[in-house]
C-alpha positions as CSV (number, residue, x, y, z in Angstrom):
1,X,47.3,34.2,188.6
2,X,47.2,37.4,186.7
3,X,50.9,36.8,185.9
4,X,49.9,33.5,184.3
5,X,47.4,35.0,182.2
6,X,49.5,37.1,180.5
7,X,51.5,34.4,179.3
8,X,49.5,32.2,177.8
9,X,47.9,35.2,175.9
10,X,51.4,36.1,174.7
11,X,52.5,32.2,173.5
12,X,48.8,32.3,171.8
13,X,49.8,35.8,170.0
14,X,52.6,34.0,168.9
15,X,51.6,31.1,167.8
16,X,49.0,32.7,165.5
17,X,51.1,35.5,163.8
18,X,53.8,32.7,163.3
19,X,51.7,30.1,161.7
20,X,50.0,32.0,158.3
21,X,53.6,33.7,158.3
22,X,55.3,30.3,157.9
23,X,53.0,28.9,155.6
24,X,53.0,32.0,153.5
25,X,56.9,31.5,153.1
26,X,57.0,28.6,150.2
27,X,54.4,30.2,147.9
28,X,56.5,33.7,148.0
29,X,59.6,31.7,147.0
30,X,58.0,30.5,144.4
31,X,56.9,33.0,142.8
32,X,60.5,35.2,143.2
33,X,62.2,33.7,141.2
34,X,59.3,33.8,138.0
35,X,59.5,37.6,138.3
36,X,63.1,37.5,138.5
37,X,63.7,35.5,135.2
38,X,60.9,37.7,133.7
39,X,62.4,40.6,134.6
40,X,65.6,39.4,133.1
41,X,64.4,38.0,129.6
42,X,62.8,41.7,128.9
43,X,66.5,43.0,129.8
44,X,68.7,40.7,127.4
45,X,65.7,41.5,125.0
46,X,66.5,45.2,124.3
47,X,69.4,45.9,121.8
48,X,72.8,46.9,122.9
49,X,72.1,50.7,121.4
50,X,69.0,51.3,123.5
51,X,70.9,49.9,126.8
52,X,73.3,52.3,126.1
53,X,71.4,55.0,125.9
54,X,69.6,54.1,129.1
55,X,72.4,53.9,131.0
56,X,73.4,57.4,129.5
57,X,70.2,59.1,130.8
58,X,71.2,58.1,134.3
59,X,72.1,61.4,136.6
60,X,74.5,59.6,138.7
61,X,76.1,56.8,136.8
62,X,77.6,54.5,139.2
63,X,81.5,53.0,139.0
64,X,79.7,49.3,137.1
65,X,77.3,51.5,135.1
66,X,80.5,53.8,133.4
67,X,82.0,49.7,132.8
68,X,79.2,48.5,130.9
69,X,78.7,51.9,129.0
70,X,82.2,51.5,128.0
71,X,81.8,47.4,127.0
72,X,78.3,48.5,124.9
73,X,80.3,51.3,123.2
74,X,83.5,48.9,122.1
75,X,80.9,46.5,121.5
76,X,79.0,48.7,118.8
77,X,82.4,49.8,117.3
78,X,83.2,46.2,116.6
79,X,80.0,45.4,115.1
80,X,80.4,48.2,113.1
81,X,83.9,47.4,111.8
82,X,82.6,43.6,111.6
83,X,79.5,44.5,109.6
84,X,81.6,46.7,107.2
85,X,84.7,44.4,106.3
86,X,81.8,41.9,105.7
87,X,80.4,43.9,103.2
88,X,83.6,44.7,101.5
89,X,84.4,41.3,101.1
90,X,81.1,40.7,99.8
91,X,81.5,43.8,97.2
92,X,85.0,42.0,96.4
93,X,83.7,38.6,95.6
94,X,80.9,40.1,93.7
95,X,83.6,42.3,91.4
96,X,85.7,38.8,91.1
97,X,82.3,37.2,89.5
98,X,81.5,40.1,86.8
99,X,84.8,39.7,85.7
100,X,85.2,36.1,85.5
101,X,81.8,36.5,83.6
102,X,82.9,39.5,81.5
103,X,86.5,37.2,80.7
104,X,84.3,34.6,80.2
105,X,82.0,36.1,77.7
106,X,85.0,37.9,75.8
107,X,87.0,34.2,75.2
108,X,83.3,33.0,73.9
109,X,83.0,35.5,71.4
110,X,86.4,34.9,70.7
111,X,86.5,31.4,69.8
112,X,83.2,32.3,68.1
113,X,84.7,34.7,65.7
114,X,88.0,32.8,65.3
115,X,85.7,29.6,64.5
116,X,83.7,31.6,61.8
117,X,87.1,33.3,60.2
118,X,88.4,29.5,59.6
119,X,86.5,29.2,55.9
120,X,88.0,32.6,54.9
121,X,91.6,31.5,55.6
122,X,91.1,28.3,54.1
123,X,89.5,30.1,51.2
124,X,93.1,32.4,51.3
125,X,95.1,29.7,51.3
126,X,93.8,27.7,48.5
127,X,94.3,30.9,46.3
128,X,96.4,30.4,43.5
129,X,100.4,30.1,44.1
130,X,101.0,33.3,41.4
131,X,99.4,35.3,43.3
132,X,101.1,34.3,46.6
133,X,104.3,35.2,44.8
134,X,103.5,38.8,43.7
135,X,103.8,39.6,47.7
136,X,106.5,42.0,48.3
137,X,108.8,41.6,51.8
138,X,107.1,43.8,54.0
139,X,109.7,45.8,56.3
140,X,110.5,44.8,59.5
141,X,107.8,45.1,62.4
142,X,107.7,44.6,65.9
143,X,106.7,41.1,66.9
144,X,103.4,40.6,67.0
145,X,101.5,39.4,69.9
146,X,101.9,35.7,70.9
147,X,99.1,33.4,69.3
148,X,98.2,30.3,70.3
149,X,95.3,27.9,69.2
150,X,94.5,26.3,72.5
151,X,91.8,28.6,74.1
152,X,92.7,30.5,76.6
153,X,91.5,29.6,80.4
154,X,89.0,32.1,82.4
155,X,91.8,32.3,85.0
156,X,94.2,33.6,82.1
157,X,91.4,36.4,80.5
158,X,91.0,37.8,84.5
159,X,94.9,38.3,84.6
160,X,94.5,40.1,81.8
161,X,91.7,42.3,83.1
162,X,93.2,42.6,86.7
163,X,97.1,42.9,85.8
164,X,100.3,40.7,86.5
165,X,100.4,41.0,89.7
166,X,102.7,37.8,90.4
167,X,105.8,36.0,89.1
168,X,104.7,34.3,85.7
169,X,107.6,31.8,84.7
170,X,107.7,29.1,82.0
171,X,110.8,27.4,83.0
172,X,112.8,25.9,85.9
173,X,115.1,28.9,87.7
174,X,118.5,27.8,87.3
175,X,117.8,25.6,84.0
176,X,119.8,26.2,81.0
177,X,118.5,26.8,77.7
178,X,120.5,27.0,74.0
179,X,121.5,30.4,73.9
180,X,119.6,32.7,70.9
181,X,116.6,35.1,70.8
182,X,115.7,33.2,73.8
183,X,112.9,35.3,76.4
184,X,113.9,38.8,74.6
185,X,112.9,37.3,70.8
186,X,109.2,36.9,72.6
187,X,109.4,40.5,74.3
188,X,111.3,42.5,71.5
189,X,110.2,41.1,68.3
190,X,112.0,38.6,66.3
191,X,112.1,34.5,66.3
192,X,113.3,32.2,68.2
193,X,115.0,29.9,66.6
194,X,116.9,28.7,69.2
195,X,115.1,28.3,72.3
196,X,111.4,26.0,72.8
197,X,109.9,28.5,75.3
198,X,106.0,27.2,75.9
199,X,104.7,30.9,77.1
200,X,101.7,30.3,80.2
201,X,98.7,31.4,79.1
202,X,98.4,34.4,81.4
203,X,101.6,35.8,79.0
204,X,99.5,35.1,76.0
205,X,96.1,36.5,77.8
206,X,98.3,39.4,78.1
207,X,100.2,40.0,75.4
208,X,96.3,39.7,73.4
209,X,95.5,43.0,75.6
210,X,98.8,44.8,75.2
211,X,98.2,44.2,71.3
212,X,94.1,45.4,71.5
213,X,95.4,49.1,73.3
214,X,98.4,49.0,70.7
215,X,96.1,49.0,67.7
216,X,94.0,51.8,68.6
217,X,97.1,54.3,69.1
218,X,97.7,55.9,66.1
219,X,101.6,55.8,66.5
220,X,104.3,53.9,64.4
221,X,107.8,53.4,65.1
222,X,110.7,54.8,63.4
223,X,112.4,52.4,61.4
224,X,116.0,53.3,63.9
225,X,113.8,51.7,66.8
226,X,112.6,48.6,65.6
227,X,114.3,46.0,66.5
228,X,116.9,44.5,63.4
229,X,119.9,42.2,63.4
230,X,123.0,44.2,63.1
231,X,127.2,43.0,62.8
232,X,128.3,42.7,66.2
233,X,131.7,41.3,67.7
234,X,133.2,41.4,71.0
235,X,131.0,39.2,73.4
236,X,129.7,35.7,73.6
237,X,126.7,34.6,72.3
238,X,123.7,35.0,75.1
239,X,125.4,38.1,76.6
240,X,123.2,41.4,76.8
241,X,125.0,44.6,76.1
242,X,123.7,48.1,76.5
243,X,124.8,51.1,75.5
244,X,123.2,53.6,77.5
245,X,124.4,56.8,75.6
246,X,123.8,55.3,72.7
247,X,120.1,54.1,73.9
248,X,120.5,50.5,72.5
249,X,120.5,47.4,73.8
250,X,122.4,44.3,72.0
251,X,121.5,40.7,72.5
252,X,124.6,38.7,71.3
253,X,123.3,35.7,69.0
254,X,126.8,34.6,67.9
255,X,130.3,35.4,67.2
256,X,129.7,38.5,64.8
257,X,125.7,39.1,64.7
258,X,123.6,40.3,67.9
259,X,119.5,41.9,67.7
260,X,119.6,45.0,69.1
261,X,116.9,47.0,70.7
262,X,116.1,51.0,71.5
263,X,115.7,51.1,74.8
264,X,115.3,54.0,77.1
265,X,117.8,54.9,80.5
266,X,117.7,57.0,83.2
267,X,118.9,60.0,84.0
268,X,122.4,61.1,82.8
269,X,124.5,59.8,85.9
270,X,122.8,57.7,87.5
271,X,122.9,54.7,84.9
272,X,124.1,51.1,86.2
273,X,127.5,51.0,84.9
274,X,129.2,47.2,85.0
275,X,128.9,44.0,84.8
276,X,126.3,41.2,86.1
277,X,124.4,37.9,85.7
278,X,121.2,37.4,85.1
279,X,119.8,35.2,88.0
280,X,116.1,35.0,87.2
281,X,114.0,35.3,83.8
282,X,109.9,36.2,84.2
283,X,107.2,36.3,81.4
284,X,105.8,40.0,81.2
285,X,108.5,40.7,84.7
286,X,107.3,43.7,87.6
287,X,109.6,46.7,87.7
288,X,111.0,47.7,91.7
289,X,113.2,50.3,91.4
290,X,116.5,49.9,93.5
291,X,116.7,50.7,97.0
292,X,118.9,54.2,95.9
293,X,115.7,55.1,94.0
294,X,113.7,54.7,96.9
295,X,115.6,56.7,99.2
296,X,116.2,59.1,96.4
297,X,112.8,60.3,95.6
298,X,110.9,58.1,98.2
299,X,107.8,60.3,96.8
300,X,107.7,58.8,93.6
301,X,109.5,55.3,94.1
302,X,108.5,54.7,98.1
303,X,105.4,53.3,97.0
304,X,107.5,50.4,95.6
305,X,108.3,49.2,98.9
């Protein structure tokens, strides 16, 4: 009987601790999982900077803690490196716009001072002929920069601001053109009466910057120097001829005439000596010296590469 008693007390104890327990159960799940995603918000709140220093402060960083410290740090190095070239680029563009704007604002005032010097040349011209005729024949000068009375594009002024810094070319490679003053007429001085060359406008933009710096030097050439027509037999007409001890350079117009030009060489010895064909013919061309150079004095010329 007593043996009886005992169990039914214990399968009562057991059914009343069981019971609040298993009700209890759905509301505690429900609420986990709240304070979990709180919990986690508040962490992918805080910056990557102050995560790494909290993981930092930790006395015994565990094996996944030294991983993530090593992920935030390569992190913040590429946002670093990310945030910069973004900023360089933005410094670029910004440089590109002042000078579009300053080219711009030069080729205005340009046209506007070309437009108000039209009345005086008219005025010049109608002057009487008498006059015109008293004019003595100057002596011969280097050519002058190349005019032209379309205006010049914005593109074309910035290439004259930023330099040539690619392969300008006005004709086909390959084409053949008349022989005569040809390409060097345009870079030496002289006419060119026998070729039609219609120069880009980035060789006129520049040629109109190379003449501004020339006129403020206060330096003339020596009449040896400039370029002149001179007797000359020997070679066929479109040939080019230097004579490096001699510092000239001959461009053979005909038969018996060539133009020839001071030029300056090298050092004694280590001229080009021979004979070869021009394959290719630029407007306002970029100088790379020779692979011998580079190796040679790969301080000055290695650049060049």
């Amino acid at each position: 009987m007593q043996l009886r008693s005992f169990i039914f007390l214990g399968l009562c104890a057991a059914l009343g601790v069981s019971s609040p327990a298993f009700a209890g159960v759905p509301a505690n799940m429900a609420a986990q999982p709240s304070a979990e995603t709180t919990s986690a918000i508040n962490v992918a709140v805080k910056s990557d900077a102050s995560q790494l220093k909290l993981l930092k402060k930790k006395k015994n960083p565990t094996p996944d803690d030294l991983a993530q410290i090593k992920k935030i740090e390569a992190k913040i190095v590429a946002d670093k490196e990310a945030a910069k070239a973004k900023a360089l680029e933005a410094r670029k563009l910004a440089m590109r716009e002042a000078a579009k704007a300053k080219a711009d604002a030069e080729r205005q005032a340009f046209l506007a001072k070309k437009g108000k010097s039209a009345p005086a040349t008219e005025v010049a011209d109608a002057k009487p002929a008498k006059k015109q005729a008293a004019k003595t024949i100057e002596p011969i000068e280097p050519i002058a920069p190349i005019q032209s009375a379309e205006p010049l594009p914005a593109e074309a002024m910035n290439v004259a601001l930023t330099g040539n810094n690619g392969e300008l070319r006005s004709e086909v490679i390959g084409q053949k053109k008349p022989s005569g003053g040809g390409l060097f007429a345009g870079l030496f001085g002289g006419t060119s009466s026998g070729s039609s060359i219609s120069y880009l406008p980035e060789t006129r933009a520049l040629d109109q910057a190379l003449a501004k710096r020339e006129a403020k030097k206060q330096f003339k050439v020596k009449p040896e120097f400039v370029p002149q027509d001179v007797e000359f037999t020997g070679y066929d007409a479109g040939t080019i001829v230097i004579d490096t001890s001699a510092r000239r350079l001959y461009l053979v117009e005909s038969s018996s005439t060539a133009r020839r030009y001071a030029i300056a060489v090298g050092r004694e010895g280590l001229q080009f000596k021979g004979t070869v064909a021009v394959g290719d013919k630029q407007e306002w061309p970029r100088w790379i010296p020779t692979l011998d150079m580079q190796k040679r004095e790969p301080k000055h010329y290695g650049q060049y590469k």
